[in-house]
mmCIF file as gemmi writes it, N, C-alpha and C atoms, coordinates in Angstrom:
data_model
loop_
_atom_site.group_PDB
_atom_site.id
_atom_site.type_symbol
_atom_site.label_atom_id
_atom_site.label_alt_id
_atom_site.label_comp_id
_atom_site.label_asym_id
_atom_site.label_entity_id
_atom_site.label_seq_id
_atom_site.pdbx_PDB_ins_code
_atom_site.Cartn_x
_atom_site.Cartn_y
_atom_site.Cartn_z
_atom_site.occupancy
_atom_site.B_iso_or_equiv
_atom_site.pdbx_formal_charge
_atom_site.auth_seq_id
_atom_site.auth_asym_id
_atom_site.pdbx_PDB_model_num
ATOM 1 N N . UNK Axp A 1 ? 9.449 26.466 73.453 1 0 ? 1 A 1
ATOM 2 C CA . UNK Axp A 1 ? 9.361 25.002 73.424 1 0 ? 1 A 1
ATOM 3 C C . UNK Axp A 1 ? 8.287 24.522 74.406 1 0 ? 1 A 1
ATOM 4 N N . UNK Axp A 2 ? 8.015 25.5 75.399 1 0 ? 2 A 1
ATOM 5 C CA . UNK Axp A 2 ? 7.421 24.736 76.693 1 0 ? 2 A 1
ATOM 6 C C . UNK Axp A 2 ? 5.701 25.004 76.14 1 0 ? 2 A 1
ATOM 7 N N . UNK Axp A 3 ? 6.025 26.47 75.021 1 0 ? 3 A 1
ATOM 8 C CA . UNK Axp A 3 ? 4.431 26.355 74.751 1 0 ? 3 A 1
ATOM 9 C C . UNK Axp A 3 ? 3.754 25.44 74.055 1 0 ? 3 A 1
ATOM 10 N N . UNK Axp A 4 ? 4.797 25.125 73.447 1 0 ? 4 A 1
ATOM 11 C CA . UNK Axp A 4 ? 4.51 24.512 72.319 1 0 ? 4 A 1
ATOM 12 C C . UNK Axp A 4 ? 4.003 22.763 72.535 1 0 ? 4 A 1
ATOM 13 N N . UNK Axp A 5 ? 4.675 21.912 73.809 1 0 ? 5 A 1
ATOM 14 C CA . UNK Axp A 5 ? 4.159 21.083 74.668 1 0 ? 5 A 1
ATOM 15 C C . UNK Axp A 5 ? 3.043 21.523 75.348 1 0 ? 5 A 1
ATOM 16 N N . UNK Axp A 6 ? 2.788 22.932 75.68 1 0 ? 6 A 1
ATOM 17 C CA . UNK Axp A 6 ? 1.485 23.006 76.089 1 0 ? 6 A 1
ATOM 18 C C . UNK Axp A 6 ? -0.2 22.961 75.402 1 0 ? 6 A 1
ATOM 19 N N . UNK Axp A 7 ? 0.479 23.211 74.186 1 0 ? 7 A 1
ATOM 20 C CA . UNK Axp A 7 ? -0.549 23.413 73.057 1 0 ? 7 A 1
ATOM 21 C C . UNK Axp A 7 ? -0.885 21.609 72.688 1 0 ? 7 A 1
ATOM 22 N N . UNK Axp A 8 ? 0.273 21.117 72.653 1 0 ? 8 A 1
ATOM 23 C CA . UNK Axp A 8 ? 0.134 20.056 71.958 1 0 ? 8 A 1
ATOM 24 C C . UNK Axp A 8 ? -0.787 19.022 73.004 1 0 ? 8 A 1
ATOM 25 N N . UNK Axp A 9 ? -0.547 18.878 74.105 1 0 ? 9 A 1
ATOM 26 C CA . UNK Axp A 9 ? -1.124 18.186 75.409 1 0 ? 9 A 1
ATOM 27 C C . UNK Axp A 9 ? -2.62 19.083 75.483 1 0 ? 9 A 1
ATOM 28 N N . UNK Axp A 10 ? -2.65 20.348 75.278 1 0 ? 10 A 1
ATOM 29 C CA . UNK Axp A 10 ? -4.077 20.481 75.337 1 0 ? 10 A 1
ATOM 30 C C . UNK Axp A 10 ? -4.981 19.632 74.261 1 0 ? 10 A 1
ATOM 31 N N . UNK Axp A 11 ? -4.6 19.893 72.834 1 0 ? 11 A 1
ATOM 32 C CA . UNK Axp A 11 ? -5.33 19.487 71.798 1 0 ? 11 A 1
ATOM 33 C C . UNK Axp A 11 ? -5.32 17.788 72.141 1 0 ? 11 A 1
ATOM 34 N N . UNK Axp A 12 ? -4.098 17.384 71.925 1 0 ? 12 A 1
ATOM 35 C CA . UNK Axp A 12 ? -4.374 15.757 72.473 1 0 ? 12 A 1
ATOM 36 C C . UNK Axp A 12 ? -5.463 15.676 73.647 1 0 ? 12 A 1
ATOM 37 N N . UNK Axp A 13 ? -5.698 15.944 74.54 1 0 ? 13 A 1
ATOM 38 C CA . UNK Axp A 13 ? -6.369 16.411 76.212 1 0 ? 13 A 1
ATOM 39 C C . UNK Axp A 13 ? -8.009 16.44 75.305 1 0 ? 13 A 1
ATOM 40 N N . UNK Axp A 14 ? -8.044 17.284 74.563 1 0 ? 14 A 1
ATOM 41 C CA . UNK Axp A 14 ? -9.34 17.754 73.923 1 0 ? 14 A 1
ATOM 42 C C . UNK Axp A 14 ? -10.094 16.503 72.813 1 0 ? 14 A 1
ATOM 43 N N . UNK Axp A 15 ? -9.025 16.078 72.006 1 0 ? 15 A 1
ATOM 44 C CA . UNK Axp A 15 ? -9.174 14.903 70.838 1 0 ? 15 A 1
ATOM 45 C C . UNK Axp A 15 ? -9.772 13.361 72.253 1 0 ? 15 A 1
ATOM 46 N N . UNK Axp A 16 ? -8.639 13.456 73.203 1 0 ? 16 A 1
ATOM 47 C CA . UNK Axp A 16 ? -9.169 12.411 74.037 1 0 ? 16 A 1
ATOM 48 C C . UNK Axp A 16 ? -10.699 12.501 74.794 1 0 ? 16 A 1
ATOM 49 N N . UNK Axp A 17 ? -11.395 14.022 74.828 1 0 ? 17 A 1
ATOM 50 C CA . UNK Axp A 17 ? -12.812 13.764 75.842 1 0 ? 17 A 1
ATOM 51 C C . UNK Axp A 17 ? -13.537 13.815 74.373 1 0 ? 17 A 1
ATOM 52 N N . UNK Axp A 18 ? -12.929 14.216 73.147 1 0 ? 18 A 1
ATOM 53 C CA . UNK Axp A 18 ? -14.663 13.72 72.209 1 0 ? 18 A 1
ATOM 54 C C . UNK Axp A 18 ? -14.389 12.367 72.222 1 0 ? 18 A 1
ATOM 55 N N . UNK Axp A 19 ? -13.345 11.524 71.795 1 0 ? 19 A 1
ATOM 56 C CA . UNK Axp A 19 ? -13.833 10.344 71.78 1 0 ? 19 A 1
ATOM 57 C C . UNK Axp A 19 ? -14.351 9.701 72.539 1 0 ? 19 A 1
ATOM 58 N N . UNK Axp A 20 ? -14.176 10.006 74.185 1 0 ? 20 A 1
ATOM 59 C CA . UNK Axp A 20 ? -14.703 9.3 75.423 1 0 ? 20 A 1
ATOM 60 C C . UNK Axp A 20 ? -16.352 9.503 75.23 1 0 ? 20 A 1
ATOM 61 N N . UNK Axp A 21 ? -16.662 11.246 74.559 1 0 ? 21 A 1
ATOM 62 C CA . UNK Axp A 21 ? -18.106 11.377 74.491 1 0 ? 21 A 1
ATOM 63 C C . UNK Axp A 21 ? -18.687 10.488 73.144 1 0 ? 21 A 1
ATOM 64 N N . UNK Axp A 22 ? -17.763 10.205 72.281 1 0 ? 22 A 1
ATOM 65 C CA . UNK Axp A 22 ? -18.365 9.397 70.904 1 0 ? 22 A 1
ATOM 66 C C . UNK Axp A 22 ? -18.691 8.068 71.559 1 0 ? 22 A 1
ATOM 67 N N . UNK Axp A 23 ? -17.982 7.238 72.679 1 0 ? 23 A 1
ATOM 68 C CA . UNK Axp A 23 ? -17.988 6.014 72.75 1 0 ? 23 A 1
ATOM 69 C C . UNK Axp A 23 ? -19.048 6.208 73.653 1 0 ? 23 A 1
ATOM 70 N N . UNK Axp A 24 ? -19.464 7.015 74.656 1 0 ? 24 A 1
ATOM 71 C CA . UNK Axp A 24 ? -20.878 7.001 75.261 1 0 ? 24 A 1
ATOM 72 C C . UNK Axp A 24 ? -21.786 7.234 74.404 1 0 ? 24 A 1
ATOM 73 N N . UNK Axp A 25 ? -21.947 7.84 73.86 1 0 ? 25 A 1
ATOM 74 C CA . UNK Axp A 25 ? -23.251 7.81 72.419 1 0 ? 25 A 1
ATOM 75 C C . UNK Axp A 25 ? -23.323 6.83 71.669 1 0 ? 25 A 1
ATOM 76 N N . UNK Axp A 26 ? -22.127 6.348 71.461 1 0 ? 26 A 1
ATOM 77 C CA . UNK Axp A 26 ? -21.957 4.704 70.668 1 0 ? 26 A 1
ATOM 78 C C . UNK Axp A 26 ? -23.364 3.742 72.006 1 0 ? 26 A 1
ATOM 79 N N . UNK Axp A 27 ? -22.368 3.903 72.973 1 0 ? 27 A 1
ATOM 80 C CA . UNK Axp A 27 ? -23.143 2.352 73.808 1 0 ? 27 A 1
ATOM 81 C C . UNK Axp A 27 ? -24.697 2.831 73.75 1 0 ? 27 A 1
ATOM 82 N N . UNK Axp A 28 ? -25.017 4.049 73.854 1 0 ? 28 A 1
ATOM 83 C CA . UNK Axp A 28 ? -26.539 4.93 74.939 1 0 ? 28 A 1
ATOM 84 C C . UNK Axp A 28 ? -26.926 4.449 73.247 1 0 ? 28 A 1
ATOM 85 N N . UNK Axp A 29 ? -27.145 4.293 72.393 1 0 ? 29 A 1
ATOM 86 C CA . UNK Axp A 29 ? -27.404 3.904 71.029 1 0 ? 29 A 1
ATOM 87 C C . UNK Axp A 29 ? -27.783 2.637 70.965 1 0 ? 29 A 1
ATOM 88 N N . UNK Axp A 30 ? -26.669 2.23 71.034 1 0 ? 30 A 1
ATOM 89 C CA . UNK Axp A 30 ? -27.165 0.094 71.493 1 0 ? 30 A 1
ATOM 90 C C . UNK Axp A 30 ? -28.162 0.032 72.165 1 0 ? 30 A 1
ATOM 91 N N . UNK Axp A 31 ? -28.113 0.601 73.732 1 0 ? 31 A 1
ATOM 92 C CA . UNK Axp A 31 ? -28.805 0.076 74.755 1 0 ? 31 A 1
ATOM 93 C C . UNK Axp A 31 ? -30.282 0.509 74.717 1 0 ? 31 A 1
């Protein structure tokens, strides 16, 4: 069970820094 929270918090963890990197390429695009 505990891996299985570990797996899941990584991939969420991972899904959360591309979008942080999509929304900097979004603005560096505008500007």
């Amino acid at each position: 069970m505990s891996e299985f929270y570990i797996v899941k918090y990584t991939i969420g963890h991972h899904i959360q820094q591309q979008t942080l990197l999509y929304q900097k390429e979004q603005l560096a695009d505008r500007a």
